[in-house]
N, C-alpha and C positions, 0 to 999 in steps of 0.2 A: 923336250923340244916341242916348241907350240908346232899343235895342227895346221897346216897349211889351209888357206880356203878354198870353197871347193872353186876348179876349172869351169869358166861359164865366158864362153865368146859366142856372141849373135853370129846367124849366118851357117855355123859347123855342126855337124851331126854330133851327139853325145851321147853315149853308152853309159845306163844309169843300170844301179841296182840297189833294191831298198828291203830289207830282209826283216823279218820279226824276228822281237825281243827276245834273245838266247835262244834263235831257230823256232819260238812257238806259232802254231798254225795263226797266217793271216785271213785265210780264206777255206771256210767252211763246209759253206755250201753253193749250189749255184747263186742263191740270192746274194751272195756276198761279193761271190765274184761279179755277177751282172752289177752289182752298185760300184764298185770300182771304178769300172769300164765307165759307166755313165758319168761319174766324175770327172774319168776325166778325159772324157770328150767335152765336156761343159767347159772345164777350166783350159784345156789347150787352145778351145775354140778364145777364150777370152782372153787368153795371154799371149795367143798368136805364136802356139808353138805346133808347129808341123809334126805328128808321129808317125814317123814308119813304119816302127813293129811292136811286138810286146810278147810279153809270157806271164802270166799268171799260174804262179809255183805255188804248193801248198802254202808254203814258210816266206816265200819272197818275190819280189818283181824284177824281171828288166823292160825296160824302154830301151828302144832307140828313139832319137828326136831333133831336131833342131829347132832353134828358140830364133826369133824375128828381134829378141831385143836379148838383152845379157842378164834379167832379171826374170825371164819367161818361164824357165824353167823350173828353177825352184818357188818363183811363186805358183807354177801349178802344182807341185808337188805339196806346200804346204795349204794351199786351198783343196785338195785332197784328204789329206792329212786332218784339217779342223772338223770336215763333216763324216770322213767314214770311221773312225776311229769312236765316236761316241754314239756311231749306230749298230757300230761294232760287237759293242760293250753292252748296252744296250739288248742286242738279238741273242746273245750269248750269255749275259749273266755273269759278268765278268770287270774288272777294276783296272783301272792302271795303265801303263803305257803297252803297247802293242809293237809299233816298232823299235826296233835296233839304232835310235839315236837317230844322225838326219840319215839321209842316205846318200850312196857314192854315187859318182861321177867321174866319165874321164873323156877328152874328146878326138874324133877321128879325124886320118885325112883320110875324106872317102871315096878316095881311085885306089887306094888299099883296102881297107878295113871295113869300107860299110858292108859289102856283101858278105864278107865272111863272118861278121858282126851280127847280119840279118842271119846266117845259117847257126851260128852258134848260140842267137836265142830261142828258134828256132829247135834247133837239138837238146835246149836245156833237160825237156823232159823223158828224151831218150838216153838219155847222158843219167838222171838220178834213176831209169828205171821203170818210169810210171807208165811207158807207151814202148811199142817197139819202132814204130815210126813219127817221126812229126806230125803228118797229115792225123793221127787217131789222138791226138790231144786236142781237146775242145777249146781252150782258152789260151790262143796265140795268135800272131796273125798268119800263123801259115798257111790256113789255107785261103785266106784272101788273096794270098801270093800264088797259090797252086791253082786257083778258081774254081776252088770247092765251095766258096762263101764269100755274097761282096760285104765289104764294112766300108761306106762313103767317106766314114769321117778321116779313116786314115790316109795320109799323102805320101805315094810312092816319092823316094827320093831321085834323081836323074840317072844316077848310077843303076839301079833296077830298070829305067826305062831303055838303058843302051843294051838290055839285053836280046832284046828282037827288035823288030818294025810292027808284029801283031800280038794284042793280048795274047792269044793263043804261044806265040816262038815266045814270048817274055815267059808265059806260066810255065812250059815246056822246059826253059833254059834252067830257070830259078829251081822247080823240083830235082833238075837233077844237081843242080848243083848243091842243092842240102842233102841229097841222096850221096852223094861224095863223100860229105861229112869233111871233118877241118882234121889236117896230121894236130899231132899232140904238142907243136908249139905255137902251133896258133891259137888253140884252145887257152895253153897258159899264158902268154900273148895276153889276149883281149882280156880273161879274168883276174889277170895282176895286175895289168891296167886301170881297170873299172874298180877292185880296191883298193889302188894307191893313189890313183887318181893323179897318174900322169897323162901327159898328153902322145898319141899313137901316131906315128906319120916319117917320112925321109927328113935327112937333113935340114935338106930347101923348106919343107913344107911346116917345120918346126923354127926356121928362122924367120920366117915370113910372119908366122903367128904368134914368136914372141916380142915382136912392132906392136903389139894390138894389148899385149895385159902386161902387164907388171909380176903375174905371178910368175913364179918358174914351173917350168914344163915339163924337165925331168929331172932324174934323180942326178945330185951330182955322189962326187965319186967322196967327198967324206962324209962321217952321220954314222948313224947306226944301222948294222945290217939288217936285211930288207926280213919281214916278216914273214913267218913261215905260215902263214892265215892264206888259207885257198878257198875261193870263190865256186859254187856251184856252175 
């Protein structure tokens, strides 16, 4: 069965993850990580995509984001892709392809999903291990969210902003609500999503947005059964 292409509507927040080639490390050192980041602040700024959060994983990335046009997205991904990949190789001493083909995508309706979305990239690195809280990982936005660190370039999305009236009740609400952490079907929820790259949302809000693309949106009921491939 041909690959579906990837889910990309302007306007909707999109839950992205881009993993290295057979899990090997994409990011080394801090210098690696800081050139990412600088990427792609560069490229969002110029493709006009909004980022709300991120995680930088030894082996892989998510984003959350929404794109101002239907091409925003993955042209920032691949204007990422051309320049750190051969500085990569380069700093490392190393040949070859780095990531894991393109990378996924799946998109949200975000009166559901975006903040549980924001706490479960958020948790990524509590979840493999590497921290025992979000707030003691260096490279996420969380604590821009908790106001441990500002990052300008990032844009809260409206749904983060309904959480108080003052930065302070918003930082307040959001720690704890990653402090809650997601039950165990939301977790598989949002990472079977983000690798099948359906679209997340009610009835209504998946009819409404299948008016807007031609792709399908979820799985129909014949094919082949669903992969047993699980997302960090």
């Amino acid at each position: 069965m041909a690959r579906l292409p990837r889910l990309a509507v302007a306007g909707f927040p999109h839950h992205v993850i881009h993993r290295g080639n057979n899990r090997e490390l994409v990011f080394r050192d801090t210098a690696d990580h800081q050139q990412w980041l600088d990427l792609l602040v560069e490229a969002a700024q110029h493709e006009k995509l909004a980022v709300h959060a991120y995680v930088l994983m030894p082996d892989h990335v998510h984003l959350l984001a929404t794109p101002e046009t239907d091409s925003g997205l993955s042209r920032t991904m691949q204007a990422i892709g051309r320049r750190y990949v051969p500085a990569y190789n380069r700093r490392h001493g190393r040949r070859g392809a780095l990531w894991e083909g393109r990378y996924r995508a799946t998109l949200l309706q975000p009166e559901r999903y975006l903040l549980p979305c924001m706490a479960y990239i958020d948790l990524n690195p509590v979840r493999a291990g590497l921290v025992a809280r979000a707030a003691d990982y260096p490279w996420s936005s969380h604590a821009h969210y908790a106001g441990l660190r500002v990052e300008k370039w990032l844009k809260p999305h409206p749904e983060y902003w309904q959480l108080g009236n003052t930065p302070f009740a918003r930082e307040a609400r959001y720690v704890e609500l990653v402090a809650q952490g997601l039950v165990a079907a939301q977790t598989d929820t949002l990472g079977d999503a983000v690798l099948k790259g359906w679209a997340l949302g009610d009835r209504a809000f998946l009819e409404k947005l299948q008016q807007q693309t031609a792709r399908r949106l979820t799985r129909g009921k014949a094919g082949r059964p669903a992969s047993s491939a699980r997302v960090p």
